[in-house]
Every structure is written in structure tokens, then in C-alpha cells.
N, C-alpha and C positions, 0 to 999 in steps of 0.2 A: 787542421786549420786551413782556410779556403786562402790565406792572404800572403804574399811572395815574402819571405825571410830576406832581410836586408842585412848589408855590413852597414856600421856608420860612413862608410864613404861614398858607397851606393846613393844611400838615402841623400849626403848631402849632397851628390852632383844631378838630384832630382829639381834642386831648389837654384831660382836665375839670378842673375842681377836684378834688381829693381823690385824685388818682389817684395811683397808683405807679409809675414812671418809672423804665424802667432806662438808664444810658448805658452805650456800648460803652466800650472803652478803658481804659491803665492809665496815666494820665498824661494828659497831652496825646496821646501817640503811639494811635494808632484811638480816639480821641474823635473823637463829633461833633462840625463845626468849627460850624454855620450855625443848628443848631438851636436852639441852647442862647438864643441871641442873640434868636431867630424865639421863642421861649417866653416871655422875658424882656418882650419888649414886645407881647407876648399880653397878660401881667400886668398889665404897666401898663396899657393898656388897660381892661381887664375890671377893675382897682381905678377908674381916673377914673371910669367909667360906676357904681360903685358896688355892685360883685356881688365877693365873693372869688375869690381865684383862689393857692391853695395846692398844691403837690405833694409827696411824696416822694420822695426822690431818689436809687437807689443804683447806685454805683458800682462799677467795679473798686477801684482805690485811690486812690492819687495822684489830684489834680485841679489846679483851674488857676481862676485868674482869667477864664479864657475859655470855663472847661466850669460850674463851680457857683458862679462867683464873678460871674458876669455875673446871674444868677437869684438870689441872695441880695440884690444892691445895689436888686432891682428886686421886693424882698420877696414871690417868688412860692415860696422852700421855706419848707415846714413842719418836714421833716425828713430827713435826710439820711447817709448809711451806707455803707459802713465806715470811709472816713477822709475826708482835706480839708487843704488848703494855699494854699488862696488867703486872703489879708487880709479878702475880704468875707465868705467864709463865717466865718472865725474870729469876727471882730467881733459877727456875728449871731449866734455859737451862744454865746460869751461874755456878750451883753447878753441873752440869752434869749429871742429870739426865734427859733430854729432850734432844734431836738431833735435833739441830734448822738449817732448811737450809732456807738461803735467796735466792731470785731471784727479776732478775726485773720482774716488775708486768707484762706488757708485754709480757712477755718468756714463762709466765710457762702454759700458756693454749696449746701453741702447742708444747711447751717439753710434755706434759701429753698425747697429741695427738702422736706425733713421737714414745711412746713405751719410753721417756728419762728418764719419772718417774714413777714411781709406781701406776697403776692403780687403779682408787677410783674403790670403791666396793659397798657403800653407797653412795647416796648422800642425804642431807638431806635441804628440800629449803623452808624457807618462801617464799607463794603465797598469792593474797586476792582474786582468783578464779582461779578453777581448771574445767574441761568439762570433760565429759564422754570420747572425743576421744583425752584426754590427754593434753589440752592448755591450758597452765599456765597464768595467772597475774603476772609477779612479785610485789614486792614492791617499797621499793625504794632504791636498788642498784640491776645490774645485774653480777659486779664480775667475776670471772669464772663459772657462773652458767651454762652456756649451754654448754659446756665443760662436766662436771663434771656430767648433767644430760645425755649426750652422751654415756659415759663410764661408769657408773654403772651400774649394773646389780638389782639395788632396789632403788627407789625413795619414802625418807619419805616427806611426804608434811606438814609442817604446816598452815593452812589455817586461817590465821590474817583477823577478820573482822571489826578491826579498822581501816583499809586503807579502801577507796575507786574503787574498779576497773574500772569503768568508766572513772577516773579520770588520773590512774596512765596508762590506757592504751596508753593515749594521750601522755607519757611522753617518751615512752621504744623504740627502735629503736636496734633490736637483731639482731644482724649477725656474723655470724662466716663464717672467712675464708678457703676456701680449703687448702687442704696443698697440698705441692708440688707433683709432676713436674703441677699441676692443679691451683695451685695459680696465680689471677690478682691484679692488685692493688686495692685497696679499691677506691670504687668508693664514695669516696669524692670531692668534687672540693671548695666547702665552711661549715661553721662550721654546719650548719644547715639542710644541705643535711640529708635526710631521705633514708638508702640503706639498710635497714632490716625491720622486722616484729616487730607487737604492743606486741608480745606475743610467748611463748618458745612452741614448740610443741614435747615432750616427748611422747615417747613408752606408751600406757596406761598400757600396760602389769607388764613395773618395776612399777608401782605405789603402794607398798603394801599395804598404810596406810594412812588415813589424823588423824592430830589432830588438832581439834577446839581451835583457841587460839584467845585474843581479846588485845592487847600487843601495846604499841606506841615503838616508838626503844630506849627511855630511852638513848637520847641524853644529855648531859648538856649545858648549852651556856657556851662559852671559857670566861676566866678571861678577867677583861676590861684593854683597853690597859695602859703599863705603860709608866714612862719617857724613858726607855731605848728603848722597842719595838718601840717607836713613834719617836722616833730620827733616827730608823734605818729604817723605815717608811717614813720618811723625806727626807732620805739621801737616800731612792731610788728614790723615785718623782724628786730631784732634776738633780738625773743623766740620767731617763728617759725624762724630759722634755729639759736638753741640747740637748740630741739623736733627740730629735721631732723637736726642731727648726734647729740646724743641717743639717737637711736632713735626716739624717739616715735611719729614721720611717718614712713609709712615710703617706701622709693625713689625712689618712681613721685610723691613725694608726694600728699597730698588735696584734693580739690574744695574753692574758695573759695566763699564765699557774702557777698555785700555791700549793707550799706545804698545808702539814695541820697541824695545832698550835696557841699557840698565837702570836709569829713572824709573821706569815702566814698572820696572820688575821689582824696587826698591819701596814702589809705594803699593804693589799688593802684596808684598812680605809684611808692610809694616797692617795694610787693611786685616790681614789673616791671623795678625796678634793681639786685636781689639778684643777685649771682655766687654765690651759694650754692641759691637755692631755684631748683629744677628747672623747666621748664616746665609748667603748669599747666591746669588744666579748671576753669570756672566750672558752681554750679548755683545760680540766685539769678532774683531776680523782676525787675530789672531792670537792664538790660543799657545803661551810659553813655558818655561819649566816652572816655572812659582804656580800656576795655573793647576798643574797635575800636582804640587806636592799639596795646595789647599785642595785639593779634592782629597788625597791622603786621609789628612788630617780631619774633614769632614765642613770645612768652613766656608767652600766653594762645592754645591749641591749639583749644578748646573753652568752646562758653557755651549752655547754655539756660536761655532767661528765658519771663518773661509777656512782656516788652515791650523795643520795639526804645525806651528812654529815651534818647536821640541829637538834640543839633543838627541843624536841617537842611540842613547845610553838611556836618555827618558823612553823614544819610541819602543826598545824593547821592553822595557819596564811594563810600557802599555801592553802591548801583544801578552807578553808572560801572561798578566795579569787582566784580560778583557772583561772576564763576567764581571769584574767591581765595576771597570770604564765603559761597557757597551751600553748603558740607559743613560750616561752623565755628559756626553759629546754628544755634538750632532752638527756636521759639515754642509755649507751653502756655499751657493754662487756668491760673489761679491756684492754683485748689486742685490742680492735680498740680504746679505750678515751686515750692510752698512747703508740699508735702508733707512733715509729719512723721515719716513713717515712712519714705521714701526717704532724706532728710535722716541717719538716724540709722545706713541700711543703708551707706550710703556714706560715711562720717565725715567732713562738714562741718566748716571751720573755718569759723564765723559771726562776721561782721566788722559790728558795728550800733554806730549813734552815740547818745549820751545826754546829756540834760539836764545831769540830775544822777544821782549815785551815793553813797550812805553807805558808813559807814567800816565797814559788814558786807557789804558786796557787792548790796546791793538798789538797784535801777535804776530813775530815773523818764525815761521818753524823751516824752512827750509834755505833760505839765504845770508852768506856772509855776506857783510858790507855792502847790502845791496844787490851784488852782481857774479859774485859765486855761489851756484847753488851746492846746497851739500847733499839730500837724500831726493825730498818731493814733499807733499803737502797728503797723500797720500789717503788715509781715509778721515785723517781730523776734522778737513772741512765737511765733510757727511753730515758729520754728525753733531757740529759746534751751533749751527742756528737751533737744531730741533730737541737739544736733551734737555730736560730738568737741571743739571746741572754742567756747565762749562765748566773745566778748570785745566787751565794748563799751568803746568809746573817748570820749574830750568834751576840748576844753580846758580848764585847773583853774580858770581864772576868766573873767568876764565883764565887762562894764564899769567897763572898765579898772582892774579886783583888787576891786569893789566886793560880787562875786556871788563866791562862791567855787562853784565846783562838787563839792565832798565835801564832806558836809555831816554833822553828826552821825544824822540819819535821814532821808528821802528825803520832801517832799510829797507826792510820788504814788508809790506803787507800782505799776508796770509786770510785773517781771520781782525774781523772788524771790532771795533771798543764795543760796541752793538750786540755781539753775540757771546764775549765776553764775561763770563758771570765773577771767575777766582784767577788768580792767580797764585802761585805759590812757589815760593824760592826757602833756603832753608836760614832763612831770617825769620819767615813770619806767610802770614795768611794777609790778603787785600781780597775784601767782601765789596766788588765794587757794585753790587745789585741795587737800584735805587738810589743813584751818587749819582751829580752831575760831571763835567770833566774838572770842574779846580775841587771837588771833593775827591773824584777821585785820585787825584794826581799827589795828595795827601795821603791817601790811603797806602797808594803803591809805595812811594818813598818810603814811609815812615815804619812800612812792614814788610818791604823785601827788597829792598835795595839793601847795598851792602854799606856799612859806615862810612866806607873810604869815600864812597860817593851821595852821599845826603845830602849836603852842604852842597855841590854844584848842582845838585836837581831841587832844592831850594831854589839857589839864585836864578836857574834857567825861569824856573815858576814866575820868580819876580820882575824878573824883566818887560812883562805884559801886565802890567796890572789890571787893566781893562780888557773887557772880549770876552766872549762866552766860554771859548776855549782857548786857555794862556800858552800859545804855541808864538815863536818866532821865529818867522823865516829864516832870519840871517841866522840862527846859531841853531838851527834843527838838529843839523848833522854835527855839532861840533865835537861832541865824543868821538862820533869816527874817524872825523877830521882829523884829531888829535892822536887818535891811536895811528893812521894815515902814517903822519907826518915823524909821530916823535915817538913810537911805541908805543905809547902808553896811554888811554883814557885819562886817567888822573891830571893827566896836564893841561887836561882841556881850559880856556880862557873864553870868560865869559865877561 
């Protein structure tokens, strides 16, 4: 191998203050495992001695306690993009000490292209082989990685020899598109379509450094499902299987698209036990363990994601077992697995989980009361104007009935009453497709709001009798107000 063998502390005192940092990965899954850790106590470092030591930070999507949340506790970001889920980085972008900018996952590979953000300067990527004239394996996500190895000017390679590359080559389908005035459409026409390379081909030149590392992605499996997630699980099956007999859907039925959670995961357990709905093809950005047991089972045909999002108890599962999984995956870039305009060509049923939701169809998925964020908005918005079918789901209340989840207006707007097609909580389904906002605002009450709260999202209704849409200023907020003030929603006065 032509490229210098690094320790992880080597590699991190390659990287400055101030710089732009990109990690490989969408999730834990092809994240660096060693690096992150090796930056972390760079930091500290370089603070005890008295010198700053800040970075930028961006990502694929998802992160981890162990990709940006080790670096945040060890207050070495500045700032940090497109989304995050670990407790540390929340806490730091919360007390304002992190600059957290969202984007759709989608966007920000040709925002970083156009010159819109800030150019990585590192990038740093788990592979499980690398070649002398610079081509990569990845693992299992590709993320903004080809992006990001584009645009730096130093490529650190972790080189993972717990994956397999024979294996994972069979999986990766890498394209990135022109950008304008030179762009065509992506030449999909089905899920399966193969219109990129097994494999990234990188400048050998930036490659400063490999580090030898032997790492699973230290995934968990997601908690089993409970009575509320499996009612809300229920009560999508039942409104996809009216759509199927219907007409709506047609035969072959449509491409599923799914969040990532235990919600997520609760309503394609409950999709995968339909005696009604057909075998199915996924096209979604991340790909989890309910995912590989309906392929098992034969009910899930079809999946391409960003990322293999899987236990490592499922990943070996895979490897044992590839000739069954090697023609039923197929791994992309971000911005092609949460393309909006594939998304639209192929009529997506889009399956994403929320916050909260007002009684007009507007969605906040990523903010408490407004001004605490919790995850990011992540790839929902990709995909919420352009599917066939919107629908996002939440249980209707929170601790323990104190939080109601339909709320007279939404803290944060995410995802517009506009693009909003269902809602669903485990009360019931709200069809608001063709409602105006006082239809709809009946709809959501009377079929997913919870009992405790009907009666005040009545009176709120009736406080405007007049106006196209019966909202009031003075008492928008008062549920949160109330919960604010007194704990509890329920006390809300109207």
C-alpha cells in the first residue's frame, strides 16, 4: 500500500482549528469508529495547553454519541450540519454553544458543491479497501461521502477490516450528479436500476494517511414494539389497505419510504403482517432491522437506502447470509436515495414520525416548545412535497397525557398543512386530502387527538367563528403555555 499508516493521534494533529471536517457515514453505519475519539482528546489537549481548538462538523445525517457526541462533550465543534442525535451534541447546540444548521439531506451535497457552504477541508471516511490509484470500498453507508471526498484537499481513510469488500462492493451504486447548466435527470426508471460505480474513486494524492481499525458500527436493535407504537402501526395498515382496495394503489402496489425509530419500525412490522397489501419495494434512506426480517420473510422484495442502519447482530446475519441479500440492497449517495424527483416519478408512500401536528395539518418533527431542538428534520422534508402519499405519524400524548401531541398550532413548523396528506396517531387516521382548514381541524380532532383533549381543541375551533382559517392569536400557544406554566396541557384555559 503506497499511503503512510497513521495512529489515531497522528491523523488527529493533521487536523487545525477552524477547519471543516467532513465524516463519512449515515448513522453510525460507515462512520469513523476511532477518529472521532482521537480529535476529541486532540481538544482537550490543545484547550488544557491553552490554544483553541474548534471545528466544523458535517455529516451525512444521523449521528451518534460516538461520531459527534464524543467531540461536543469535549467542546471541540463549533458547528455542526445537517442533523444530530446524540444527547451531547443536543445539549451544546440547546445552551448555545454549537451552531447547529439543518438541511434536507438531499440539499446539502450540491449546496457544498454550488460554493453555498463552507468547504470541507478534511474529509475523513471509513473504507474496508483502499488501491493504490485511490478506490475506495465503502462500508455500509455512502452519505455525502463523494462529495466531501471531492472537495477536500486531505483524505483520512480509516480502513475497517471487519467488513467484507467483496461483499459490500456488490451493494454500493455511487453517482453523483452534475450540477448545473450540465445536469440530467437521474437515470432511474425503477428501484433497482444500477447508474453508478461499485466504488468512490478519489485523488490518490489527498490521501494522507490510512488507519488500521477492526470495528462493527456498534448499532443497537431498536426497543420491541409497544401497545401504542403497534396501534399506530395498525392504524396505518388499515388506511393503506382501504387505498389498495380502493383503487388508489395500484396492483403491483408502491414504493414504501420510512423514517428512522421505534414508530418507524412499529408501523413496517405492522405493514409486513397485511394479508392484504402485496409484496413490496422500499426506497428510503435508511435501511433497519424490521427491513432485513421482511425481506426474511419474503414481503419486502426490494430496498435501496443510504445506509445499511442494522444491529450488528443483523450485519453479520447479512455477510453469513449474502447470496439471499446481494440482488435485494443497493447503497446511494444521499442526495440520489432521497431524491425528490425520483421520489415523485415513482409514487412514494412516505412514512415519517412527528413531534407534534396541529389541528390544520402542519408538522413539527424536530422541536420541543418551539426552541429546543431534538434530532433535525432530516430527510422527511425531501420527500413530504413530492410522494403520493404524506403521512406522518406520533403518539397523541406524552408524559403520561401531560403533553398532548395535536395542538392548536405547531411550535415549530417543519412540513406545511400543504404537503400534508395523513396524519396518524394511535386513535385513529385524519384523511385531510381535499378538506379545507375548518374540515380539516375536525378531521384531526375527532380522529387523533386524544379524549383528554377534544373538548379544548373544540373550544379553541370555536373561538373564531368567522375566517377561512379559525386560528387565534391570543390563545395559539396556550397548550404550551399551560404545560410552561403548570405542567400540564390539560389546564390549558381558553
Amino acid at each position: 500500500m503506497r499511503y503512510n499508516v497513521l495512529t489515531p493521534e497522528q491523523a488527529a494533529a493533521m487536523v487545525r482549528d477552524g477547519e471543516v471536517v467532513g465524516f463519512s457515514g449515515f448513522s453510525n453505519a460507515g462512520s469513523p469508529k476511532v477518529m472521532p475519539t482521537a480529535l476529541a482528546q486532540h481538544a482537550k489537549a490543545e484547550h488544557a495547553a491553552g490554544r483553541p481548538w474548534k471545528i466544523t462538523l458535517m455529516t451525512g445525517a444521523t449521528t451518534s454519541t460516538l461520531v459527534d457526541g464524543v467531540l461536543a462533550e469535549a467542546e471541540a465543534l463549533s458547528r455542526i450540519m445537517p442533523y444530530q442525535s446524540s444527547p451531547e451534541t443536543r445539549n451544546g447546540i440547546n445552551n448555545c454553544d454549537i451552531q447547529y444548521v439543518e438541511a434536507h439531506v438531499s440539499m446539502m451535497a450540491q449546496a457544498m458543491r454550488y460554493g453555498h457552504l463552507p468547504r470541507v477541508t478534511t474529509a475523513i471516511v471509513e473504507v474496508c479497501e483502499v488501491t493504490d490509484n485511490g478506490e475506495l470500498t465503502l462500508t455500509t453507508s455512502e452519505g455525502n461521502t463523494p462529495t466531501f471526498c471531492l472537495l477536500a484537499d486531505r483524505i483520512i481513510l480509516e480502513l475497517n477490516s471487519y467488513h467484507d469488500p467483496e461483499k459490500l462492493r456488490c451493494l454500493h451504486d455511487i453517482y453523483m450528479p452534475a450540477d448545473p447548466p450540465h445536469r440530467v435527470y437521474i437515470p432511474l426508471n425503477h428501484l433497482s436500476d444500477r447508474v453508478g460505480t461499485r466504488t468512490l474513486k478519489v485523488d490518490p494524492a489527498k490521501i494522507v494517511g490510512v488507519i488500521h481499525t477492526h470495528e462493527p458500527s456498534h448499532i443497537a436493535p431498536f426497543k420491541a414494539v409497544s401497545g401504542v407504537t403497534e396501534q399506530i402501526g395498525d392504524n396505518m395498515v388499515r388506511f393503506l389497505e382501504k387505498e389498495y382496495r380502493e383503487g388508489r394503489i395500484p396492483p403491483q402496489f408502491l414504493p414504501l419510504q420510512s423514517g428512522v425509530g421505534n414508530v418507524a419500525n412499529a408501523v413496517l412490522a405492522s405493514v409486513g403482517k397485511s394479508k392484504i397489501i402485496p409484496a413490496f419495494q422500499m426506497y428510503t434512506e435508511v435501511l433497519q432491522d424490521t427491513v432485513m426480517d421482511l425481506m426474511i420473510e419474503g414481503r419486502c422484495i426490494f430496498a435501496s437506502s443510504a445506509c445499511l442502519h442494522i444491529s450488528d447482530e443483523k450485519l453479520q446475519y447479512l455477510y453469513d447470509n449474502f447470496d439471499f441479500f446481494r440482488n435485494k440492497i443497493i447503497l446511494r449517495p444521499q442526495e440520489i436515495s432521497n431524491d425528490p424527483a425520483f421520489a415523485r416519478r415513482v409514487g412514494l408512500i412516505c412514512m415519517n414520525t412527528a413531534i407534534e401536528a396541529d389541528i390544520f395539518g402542519n408538522v413539527n418533527s424536530t422541536h420541543f416548545f418551539g426552541n429546543r431542538v431534538m434530532n433535525g428534520i432530516g430527510g422527511s422534508g425531501d420527500f413530504a412535497r413530492a410522494a403520493a402519499y404524506t403521512i406522518f405519524s406520533c403518539p397523541s400524548v406524552a408524559k403520561g397525557g401531560a403533553i398532548s401531541a395535536i395542538v392548536p398550532m405547531v411550535s415549530h413548523t417543519d412540513h406545511t398543512e400543504h404537503d400534508v396528506d395523513i396524519i396518524i396517531t394511535e386513535q385513529g387516521v385524519a384523511d385531510l386530502r381535499g378538506k379545507s382548514p375548518r374540515e380539516r381541524a375536525v378531521e384531526v380532532i375527532e380522529n387523533c387527538a386524544h379524549p383528554d383533549y377534544r373538548d379544548l381543541l373544540r373550544r379553541y375551533v370555536a373561538l373564531t367563528p368567522k375566517g377561512h382559517t379559525p386560528h387565534n392569536l391570543s390563545k395559539a400557544f396556550a397548550f404550551h403555555t399551560a404545560f410552561t406554566e403548570t405542567g400540564d396541557m390539560r389546564n390549558t384555559k381558553l
